[in-house]
One Martini backbone bead per residue (centre of mass of N, CA, C, O) as a GRO file, in nm:
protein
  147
    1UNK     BB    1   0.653   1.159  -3.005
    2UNK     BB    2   0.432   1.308  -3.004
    3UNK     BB    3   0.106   1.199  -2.868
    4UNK     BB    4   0.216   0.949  -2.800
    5UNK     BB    5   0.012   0.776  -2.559
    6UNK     BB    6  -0.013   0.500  -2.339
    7UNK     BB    7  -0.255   0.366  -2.209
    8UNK     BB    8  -0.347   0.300  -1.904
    9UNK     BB    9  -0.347  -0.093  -1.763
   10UNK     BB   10  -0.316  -0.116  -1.463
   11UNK     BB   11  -0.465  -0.437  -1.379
   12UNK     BB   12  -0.343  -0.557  -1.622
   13UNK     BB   13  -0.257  -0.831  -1.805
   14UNK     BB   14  -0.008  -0.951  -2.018
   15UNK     BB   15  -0.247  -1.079  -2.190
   16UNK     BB   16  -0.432  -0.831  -2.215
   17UNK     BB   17  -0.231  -0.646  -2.338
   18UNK     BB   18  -0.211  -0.816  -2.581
   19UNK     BB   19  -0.510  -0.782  -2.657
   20UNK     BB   20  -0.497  -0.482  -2.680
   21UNK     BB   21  -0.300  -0.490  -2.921
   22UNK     BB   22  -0.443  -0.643  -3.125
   23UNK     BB   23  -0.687  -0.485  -3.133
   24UNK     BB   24  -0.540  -0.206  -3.200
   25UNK     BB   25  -0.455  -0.307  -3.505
   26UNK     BB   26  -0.736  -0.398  -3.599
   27UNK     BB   27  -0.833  -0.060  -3.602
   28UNK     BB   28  -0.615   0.029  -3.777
   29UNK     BB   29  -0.624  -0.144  -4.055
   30UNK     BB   30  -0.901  -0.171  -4.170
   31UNK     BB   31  -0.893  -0.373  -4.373
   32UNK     BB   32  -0.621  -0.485  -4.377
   33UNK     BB   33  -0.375  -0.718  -4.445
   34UNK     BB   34  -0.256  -0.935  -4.261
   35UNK     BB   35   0.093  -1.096  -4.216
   36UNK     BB   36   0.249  -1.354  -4.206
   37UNK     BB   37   0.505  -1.476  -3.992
   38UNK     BB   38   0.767  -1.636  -4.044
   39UNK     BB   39   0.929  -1.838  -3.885
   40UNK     BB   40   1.217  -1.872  -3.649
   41UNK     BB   41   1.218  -2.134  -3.576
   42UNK     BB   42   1.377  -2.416  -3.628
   43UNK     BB   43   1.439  -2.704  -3.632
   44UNK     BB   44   1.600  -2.986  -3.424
   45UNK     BB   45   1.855  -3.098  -3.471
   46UNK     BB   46   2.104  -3.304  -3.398
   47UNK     BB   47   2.199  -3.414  -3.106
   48UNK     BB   48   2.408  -3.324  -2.910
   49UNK     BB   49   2.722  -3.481  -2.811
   50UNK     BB   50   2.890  -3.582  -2.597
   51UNK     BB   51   3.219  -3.640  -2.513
   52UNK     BB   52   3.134  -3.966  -2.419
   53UNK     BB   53   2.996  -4.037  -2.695
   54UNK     BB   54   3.230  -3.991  -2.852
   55UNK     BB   55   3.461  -4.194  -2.701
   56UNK     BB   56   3.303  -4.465  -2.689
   57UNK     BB   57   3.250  -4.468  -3.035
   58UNK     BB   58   3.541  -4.464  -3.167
   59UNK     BB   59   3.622  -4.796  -3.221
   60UNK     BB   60   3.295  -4.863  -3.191
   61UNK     BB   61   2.969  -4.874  -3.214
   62UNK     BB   62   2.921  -5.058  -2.945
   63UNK     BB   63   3.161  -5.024  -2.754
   64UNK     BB   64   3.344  -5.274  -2.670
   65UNK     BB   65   3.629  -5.127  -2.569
   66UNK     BB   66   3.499  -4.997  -2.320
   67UNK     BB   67   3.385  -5.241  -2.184
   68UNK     BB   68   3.710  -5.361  -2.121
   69UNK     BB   69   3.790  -5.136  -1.866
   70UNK     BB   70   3.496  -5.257  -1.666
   71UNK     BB   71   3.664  -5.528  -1.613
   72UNK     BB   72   3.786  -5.735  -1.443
   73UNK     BB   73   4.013  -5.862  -1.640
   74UNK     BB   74   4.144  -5.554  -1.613
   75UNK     BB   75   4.150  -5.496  -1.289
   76UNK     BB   76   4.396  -5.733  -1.304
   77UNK     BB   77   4.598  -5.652  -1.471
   78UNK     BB   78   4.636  -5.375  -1.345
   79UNK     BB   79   4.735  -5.473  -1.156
   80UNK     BB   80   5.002  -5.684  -1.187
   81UNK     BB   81   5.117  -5.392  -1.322
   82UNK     BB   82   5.159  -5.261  -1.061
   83UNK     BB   83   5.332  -5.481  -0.903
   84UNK     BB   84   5.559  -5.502  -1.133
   85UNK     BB   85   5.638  -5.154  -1.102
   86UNK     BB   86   5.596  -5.073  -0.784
   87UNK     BB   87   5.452  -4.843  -0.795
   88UNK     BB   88   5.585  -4.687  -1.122
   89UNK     BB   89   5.681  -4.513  -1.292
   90UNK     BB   90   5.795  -4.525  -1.634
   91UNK     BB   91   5.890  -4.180  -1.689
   92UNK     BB   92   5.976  -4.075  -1.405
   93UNK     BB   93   5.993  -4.254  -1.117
   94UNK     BB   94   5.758  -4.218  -0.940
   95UNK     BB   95   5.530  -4.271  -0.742
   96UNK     BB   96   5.191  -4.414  -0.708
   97UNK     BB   97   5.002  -4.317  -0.434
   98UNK     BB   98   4.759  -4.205  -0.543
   99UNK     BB   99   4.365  -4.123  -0.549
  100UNK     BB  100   4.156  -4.096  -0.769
  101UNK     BB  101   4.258  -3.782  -0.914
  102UNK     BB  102   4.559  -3.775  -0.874
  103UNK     BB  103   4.875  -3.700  -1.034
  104UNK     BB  104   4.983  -3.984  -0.856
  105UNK     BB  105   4.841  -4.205  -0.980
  106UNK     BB  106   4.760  -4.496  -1.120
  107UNK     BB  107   4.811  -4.590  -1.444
  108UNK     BB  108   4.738  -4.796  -1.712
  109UNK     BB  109   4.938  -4.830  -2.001
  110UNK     BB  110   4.982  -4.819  -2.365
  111UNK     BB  111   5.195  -4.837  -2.538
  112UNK     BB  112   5.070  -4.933  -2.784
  113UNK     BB  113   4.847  -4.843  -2.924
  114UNK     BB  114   4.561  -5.019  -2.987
  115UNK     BB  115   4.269  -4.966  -3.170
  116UNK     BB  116   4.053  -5.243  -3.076
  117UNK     BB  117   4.320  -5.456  -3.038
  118UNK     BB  118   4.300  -5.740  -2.818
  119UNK     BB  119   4.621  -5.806  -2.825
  120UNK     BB  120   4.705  -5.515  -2.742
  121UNK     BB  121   4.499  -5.489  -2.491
  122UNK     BB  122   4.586  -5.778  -2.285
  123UNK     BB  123   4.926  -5.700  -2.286
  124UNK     BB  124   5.119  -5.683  -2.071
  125UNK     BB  125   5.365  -5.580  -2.216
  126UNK     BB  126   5.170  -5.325  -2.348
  127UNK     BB  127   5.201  -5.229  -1.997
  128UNK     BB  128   5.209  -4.955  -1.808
  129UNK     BB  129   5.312  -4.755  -1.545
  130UNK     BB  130   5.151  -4.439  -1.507
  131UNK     BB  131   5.097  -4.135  -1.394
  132UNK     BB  132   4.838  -3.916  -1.459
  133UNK     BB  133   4.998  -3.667  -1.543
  134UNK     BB  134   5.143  -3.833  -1.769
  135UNK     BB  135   4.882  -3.960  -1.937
  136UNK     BB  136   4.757  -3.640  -1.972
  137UNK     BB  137   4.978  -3.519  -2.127
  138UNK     BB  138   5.209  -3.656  -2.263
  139UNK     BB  139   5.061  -3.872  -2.391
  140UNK     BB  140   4.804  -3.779  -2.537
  141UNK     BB  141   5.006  -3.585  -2.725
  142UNK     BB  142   5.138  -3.818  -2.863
  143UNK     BB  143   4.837  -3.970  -2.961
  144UNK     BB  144   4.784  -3.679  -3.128
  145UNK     BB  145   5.016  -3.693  -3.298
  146UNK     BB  146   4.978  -3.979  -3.445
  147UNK     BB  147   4.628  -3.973  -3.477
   0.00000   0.00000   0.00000
């Protein structure tokens, strides 16, 4: 590489650097066609989806089942089965007495998932109380594993 040495262009900016390589190729090339490079950079697919879009839209297009977690009447059933089992866990024994996140906050858990079914989405009969870590680990896994 001897012989090759690039002049200094001291105050120049890289704007100018650019346009004087680009000057520089073209008295290089002297009448030779120069080739345009294919672009590199493809459109952009389709938006990856958050994993929260991903789980609201699980049970049905419009999300009205995530909806239903959000309600008030809701917010009541799970008080109600909180009281009635006396905010204990119904898989370990342990009180619930954290507020969430903790791992003994009180989750009210379907013993049968609903999967978007109303009726069972509704029946205090099919919620349970159960601790966060126990329906973070235990339960979601039961869950992976049937479905």
């Amino acid at each position: 590489m001897q012989g090759l040495r690039r002049p200094s262009l001291g105050h120049l900016s890289y704007a100018h650097i650019g346009q004087a390589r680009i000057a520089e190729a073209a008295q290089q090339s002297q009448g030779q066609v120069i080739k345009t490079l294919k672009p590199r950079l493809k459109p952009m697919g389709q938006r990856i989806r958050s994993t929260r879009e991903i789980r609201d839209t699980r049970y049905s297009a419009d999300a009205t089942v995530r909806s239903w977690y959000k309600s008030e009447r809701w917010q009541e059933l799970r008080r109600q089965v909180f009281a009635r089992d006396l905010y204990t866990c119904q898989r370990s024994g342990e009180l619930c007495i954290g507020k969430h996140p903790a791992p003994n906050s009180p989750v009210a858990n379907h013993k049968i998932p609903h999967h978007g079914d109303p009726e069972l989405f509704w029946d205090i009969d099919n919620i349970e109380t159960v601790t966060k870590a126990v329906h973070d680990s235990l339960i979601q896994s039961e869950e992976r594993k049937a479905g």
